[in-house]
ROSE-4610 file (N, C-alpha, C; in Angstrom, 1 decimal, always signed):
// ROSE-4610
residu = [X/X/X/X/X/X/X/X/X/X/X/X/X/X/X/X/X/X/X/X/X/X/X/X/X/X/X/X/X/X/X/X/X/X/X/X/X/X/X/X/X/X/X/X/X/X/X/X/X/X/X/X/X/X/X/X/X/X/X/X/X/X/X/X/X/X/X/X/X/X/X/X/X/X/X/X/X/X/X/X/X/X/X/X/X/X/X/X/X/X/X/X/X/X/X/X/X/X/X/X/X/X/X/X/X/X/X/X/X/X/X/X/X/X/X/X/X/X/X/X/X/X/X/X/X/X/X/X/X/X/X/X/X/X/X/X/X/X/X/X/X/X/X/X/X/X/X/X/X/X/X/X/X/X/X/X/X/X/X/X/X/X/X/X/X/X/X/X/X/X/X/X/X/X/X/X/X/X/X/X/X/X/X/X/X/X/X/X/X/X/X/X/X/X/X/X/X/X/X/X/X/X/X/X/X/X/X/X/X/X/X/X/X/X/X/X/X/X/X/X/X/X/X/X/X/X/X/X/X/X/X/X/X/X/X/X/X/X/X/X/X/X/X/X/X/X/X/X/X/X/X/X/X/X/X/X/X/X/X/X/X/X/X/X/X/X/X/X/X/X/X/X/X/X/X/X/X/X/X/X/X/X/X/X/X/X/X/X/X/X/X/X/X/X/X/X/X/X/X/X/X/X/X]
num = [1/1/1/2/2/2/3/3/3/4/4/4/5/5/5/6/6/6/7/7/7/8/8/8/9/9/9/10/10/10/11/11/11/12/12/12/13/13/13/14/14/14/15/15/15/16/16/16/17/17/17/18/18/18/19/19/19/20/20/20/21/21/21/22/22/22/23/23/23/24/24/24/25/25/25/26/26/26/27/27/27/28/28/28/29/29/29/30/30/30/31/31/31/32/32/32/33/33/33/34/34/34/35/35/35/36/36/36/37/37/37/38/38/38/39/39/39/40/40/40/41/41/41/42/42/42/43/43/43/44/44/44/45/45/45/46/46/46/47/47/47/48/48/48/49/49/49/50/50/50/51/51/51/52/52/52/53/53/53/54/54/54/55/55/55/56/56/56/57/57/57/58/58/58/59/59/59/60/60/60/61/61/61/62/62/62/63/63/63/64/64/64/65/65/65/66/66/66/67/67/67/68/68/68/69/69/69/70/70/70/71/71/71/72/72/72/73/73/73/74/74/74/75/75/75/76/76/76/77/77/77/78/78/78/79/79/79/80/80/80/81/81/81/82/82/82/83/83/83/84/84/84/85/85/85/86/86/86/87/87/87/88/88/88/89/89/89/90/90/90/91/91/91/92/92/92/93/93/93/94/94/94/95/95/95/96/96/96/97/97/97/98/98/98/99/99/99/100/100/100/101/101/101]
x = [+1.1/+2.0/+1.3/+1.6/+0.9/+2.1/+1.9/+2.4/+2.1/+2.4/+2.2/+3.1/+2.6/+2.9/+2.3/+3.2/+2.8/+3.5/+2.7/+2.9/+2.9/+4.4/+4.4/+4.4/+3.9/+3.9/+5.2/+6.1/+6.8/+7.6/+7.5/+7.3/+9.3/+9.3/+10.9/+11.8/+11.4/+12.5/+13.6/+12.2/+12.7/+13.1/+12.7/+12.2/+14.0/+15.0/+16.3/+16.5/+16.5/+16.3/+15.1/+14.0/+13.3/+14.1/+14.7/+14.3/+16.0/+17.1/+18.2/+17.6/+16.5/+16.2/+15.0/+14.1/+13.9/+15.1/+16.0/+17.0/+18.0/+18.2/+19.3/+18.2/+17.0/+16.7/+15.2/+14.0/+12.6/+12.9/+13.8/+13.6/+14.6/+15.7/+16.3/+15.7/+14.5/+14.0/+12.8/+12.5/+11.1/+11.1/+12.4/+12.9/+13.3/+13.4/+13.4/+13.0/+11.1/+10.6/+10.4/+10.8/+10.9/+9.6/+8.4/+6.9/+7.4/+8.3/+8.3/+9.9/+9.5/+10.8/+11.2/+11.9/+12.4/+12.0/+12.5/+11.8/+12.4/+11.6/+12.3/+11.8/+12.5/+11.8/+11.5/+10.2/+10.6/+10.1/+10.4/+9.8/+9.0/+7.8/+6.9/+6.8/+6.5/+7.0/+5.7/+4.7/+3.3/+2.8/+3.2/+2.6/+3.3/+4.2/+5.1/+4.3/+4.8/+4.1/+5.7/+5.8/+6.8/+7.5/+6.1/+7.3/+7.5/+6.9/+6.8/+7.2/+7.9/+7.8/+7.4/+7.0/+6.1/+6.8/+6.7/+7.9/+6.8/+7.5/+6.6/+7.4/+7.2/+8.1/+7.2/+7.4/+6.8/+7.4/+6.6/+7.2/+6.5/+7.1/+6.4/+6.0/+4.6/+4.4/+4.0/+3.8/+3.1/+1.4/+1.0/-0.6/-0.8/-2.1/-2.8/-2.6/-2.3/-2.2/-0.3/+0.1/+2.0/+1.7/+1.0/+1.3/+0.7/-0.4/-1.2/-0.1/+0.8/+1.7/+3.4/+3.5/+4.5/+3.9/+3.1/+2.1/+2.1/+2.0/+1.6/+2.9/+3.7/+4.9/+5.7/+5.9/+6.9/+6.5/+5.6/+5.2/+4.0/+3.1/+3.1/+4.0/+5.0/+6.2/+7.0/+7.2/+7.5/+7.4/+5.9/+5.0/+5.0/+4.4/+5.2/+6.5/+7.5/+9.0/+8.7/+8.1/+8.4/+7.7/+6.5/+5.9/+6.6/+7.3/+7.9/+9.1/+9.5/+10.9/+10.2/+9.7/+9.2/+7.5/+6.8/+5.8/+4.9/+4.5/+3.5/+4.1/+5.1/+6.0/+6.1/+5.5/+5.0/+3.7/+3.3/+1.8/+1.8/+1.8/+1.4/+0.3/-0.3/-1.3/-0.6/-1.1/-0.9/-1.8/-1.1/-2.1/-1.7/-2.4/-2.5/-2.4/-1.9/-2.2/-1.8/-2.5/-2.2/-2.1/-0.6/+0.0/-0.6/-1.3/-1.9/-0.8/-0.3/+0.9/+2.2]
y = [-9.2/-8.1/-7.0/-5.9/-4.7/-3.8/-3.3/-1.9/-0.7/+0.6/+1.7/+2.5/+2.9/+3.6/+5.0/+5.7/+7.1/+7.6/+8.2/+8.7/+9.8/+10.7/+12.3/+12.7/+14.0/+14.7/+15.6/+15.8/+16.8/+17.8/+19.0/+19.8/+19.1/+19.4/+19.1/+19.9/+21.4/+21.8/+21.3/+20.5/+19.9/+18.6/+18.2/+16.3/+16.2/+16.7/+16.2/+16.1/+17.5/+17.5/+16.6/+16.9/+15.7/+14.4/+13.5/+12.4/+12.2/+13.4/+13.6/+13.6/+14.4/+14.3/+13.2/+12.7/+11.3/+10.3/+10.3/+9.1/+9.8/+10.9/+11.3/+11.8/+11.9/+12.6/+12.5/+11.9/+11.5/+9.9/+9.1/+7.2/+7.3/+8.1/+7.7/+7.7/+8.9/+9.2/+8.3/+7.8/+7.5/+5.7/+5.3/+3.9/+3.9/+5.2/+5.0/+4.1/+4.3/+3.3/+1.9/+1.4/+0.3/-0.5/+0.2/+0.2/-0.6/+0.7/+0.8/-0.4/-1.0/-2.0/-1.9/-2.0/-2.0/-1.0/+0.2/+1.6/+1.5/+1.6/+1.9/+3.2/+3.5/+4.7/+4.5/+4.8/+4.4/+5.7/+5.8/+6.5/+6.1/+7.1/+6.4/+6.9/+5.9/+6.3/+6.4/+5.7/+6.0/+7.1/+8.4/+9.6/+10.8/+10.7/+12.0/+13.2/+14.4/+15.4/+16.2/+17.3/+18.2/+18.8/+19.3/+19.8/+19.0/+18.1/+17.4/+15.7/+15.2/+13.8/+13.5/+11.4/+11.4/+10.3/+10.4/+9.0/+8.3/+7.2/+6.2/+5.8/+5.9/+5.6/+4.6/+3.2/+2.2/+1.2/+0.9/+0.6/-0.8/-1.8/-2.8/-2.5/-2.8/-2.9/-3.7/-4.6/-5.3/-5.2/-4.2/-3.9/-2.5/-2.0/-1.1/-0.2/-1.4/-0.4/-0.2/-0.8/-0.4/+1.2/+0.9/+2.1/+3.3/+3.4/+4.3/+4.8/+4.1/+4.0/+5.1/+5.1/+5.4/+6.7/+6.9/+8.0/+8.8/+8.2/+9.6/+9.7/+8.5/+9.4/+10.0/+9.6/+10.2/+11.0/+9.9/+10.7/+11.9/+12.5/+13.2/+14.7/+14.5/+15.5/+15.4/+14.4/+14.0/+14.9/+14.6/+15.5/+17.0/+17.6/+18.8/+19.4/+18.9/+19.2/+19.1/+18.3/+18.0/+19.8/+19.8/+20.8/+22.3/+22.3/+23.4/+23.7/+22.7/+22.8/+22.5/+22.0/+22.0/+22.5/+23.6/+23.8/+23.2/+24.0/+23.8/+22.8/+22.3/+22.2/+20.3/+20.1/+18.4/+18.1/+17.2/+16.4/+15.2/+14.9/+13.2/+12.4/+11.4/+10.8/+9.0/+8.5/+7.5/+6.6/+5.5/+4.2/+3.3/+2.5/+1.1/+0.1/-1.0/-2.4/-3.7/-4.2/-5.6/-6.5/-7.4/-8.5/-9.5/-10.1/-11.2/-12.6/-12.5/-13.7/-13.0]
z = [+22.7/+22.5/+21.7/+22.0/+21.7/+21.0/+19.7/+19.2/+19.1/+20.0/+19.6/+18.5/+17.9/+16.4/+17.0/+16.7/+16.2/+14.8/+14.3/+12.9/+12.8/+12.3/+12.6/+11.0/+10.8/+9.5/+9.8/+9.2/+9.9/+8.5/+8.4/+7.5/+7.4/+5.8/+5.2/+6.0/+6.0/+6.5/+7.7/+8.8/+10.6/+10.3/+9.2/+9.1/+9.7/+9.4/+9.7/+11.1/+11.8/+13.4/+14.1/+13.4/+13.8/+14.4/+13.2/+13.1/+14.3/+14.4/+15.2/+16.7/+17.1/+18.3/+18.6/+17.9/+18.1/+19.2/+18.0/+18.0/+19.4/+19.6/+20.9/+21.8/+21.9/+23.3/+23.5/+22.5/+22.8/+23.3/+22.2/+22.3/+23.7/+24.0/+25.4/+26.6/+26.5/+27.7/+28.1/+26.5/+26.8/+27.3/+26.9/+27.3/+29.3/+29.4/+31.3/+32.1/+31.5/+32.8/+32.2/+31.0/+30.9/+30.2/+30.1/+29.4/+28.4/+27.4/+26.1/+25.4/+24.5/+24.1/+22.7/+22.6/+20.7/+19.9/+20.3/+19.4/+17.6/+16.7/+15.5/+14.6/+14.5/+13.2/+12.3/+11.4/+9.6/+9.1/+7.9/+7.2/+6.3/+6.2/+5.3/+3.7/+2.9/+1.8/+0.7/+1.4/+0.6/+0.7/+1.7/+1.7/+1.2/+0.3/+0.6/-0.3/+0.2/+0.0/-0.3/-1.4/-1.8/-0.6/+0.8/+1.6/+3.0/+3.2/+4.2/+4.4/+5.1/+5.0/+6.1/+6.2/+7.3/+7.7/+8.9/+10.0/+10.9/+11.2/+12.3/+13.3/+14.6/+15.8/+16.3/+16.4/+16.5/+18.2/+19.0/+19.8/+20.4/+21.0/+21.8/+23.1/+23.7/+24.7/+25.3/+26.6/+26.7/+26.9/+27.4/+27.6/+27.9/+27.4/+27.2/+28.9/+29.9/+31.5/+31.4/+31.1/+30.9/+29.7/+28.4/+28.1/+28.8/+29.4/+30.4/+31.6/+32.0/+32.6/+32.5/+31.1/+30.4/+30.0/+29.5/+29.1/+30.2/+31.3/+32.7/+33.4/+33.0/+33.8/+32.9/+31.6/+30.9/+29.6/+29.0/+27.7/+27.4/+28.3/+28.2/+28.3/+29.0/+29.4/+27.6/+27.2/+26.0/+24.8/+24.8/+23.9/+24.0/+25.3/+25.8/+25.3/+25.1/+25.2/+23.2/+22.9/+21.3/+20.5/+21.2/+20.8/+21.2/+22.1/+22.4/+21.3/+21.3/+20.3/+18.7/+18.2/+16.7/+16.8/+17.1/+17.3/+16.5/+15.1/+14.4/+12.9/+13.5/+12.2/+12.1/+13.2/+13.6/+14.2/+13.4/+13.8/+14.0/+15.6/+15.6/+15.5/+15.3/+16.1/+16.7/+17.6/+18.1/+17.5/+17.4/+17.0/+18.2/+18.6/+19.8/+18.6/+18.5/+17.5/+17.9/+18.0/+18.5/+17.4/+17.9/+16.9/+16.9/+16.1/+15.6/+15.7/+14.8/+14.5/+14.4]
């Protein structure tokens, strides 16, 4: 079993709509083809910064060709749509992690 995490920085003022369109319209769409299982959000609490807070959208997959998969049919369009609507005011990066125990 495999987790992708991505970890957003997202300026205080969005962090609320952020974390509103995550939950109604990035996790619905991105659960379509079925890749992606058990989405959770967290917030992270070791990095906070005065104007920014930083969230983690963590997801199960089974292998590195399901996420490749998910990525070209949906999540790039994903990313796309995130950046148009919150431009410079969110930063992701993706992590891949594989569960040990």
């Amino acid at each position: 079993m495999l987790v992708y995490n991505t970890t957003y920085h997202v300026q205080m003022s969005d962090a609320r709509n952020f974390v509103i369109w995550l939950s109604e319209s990035y996790i619905p769409e991105a659960e379509k083809t079925g890749d992606l299982k058990n989405p959770r959000i967290l917030r992270i609490l070791s990095h906070q910064e005065q104007d920014s807070e930083c969230f983690s959208l963590q997801w199960e997959v089974e292998s590195s060709a399901a996420l490749h998969h998910w990525h070209t049919q949906v999540g790039a369009a994903l990313n796309e749509e995130m950046m148009k609507i919150f431009k410079d005011q969110v930063l992701g990066f993706p992590t891949l992690m594989e569960v040990i125990k």
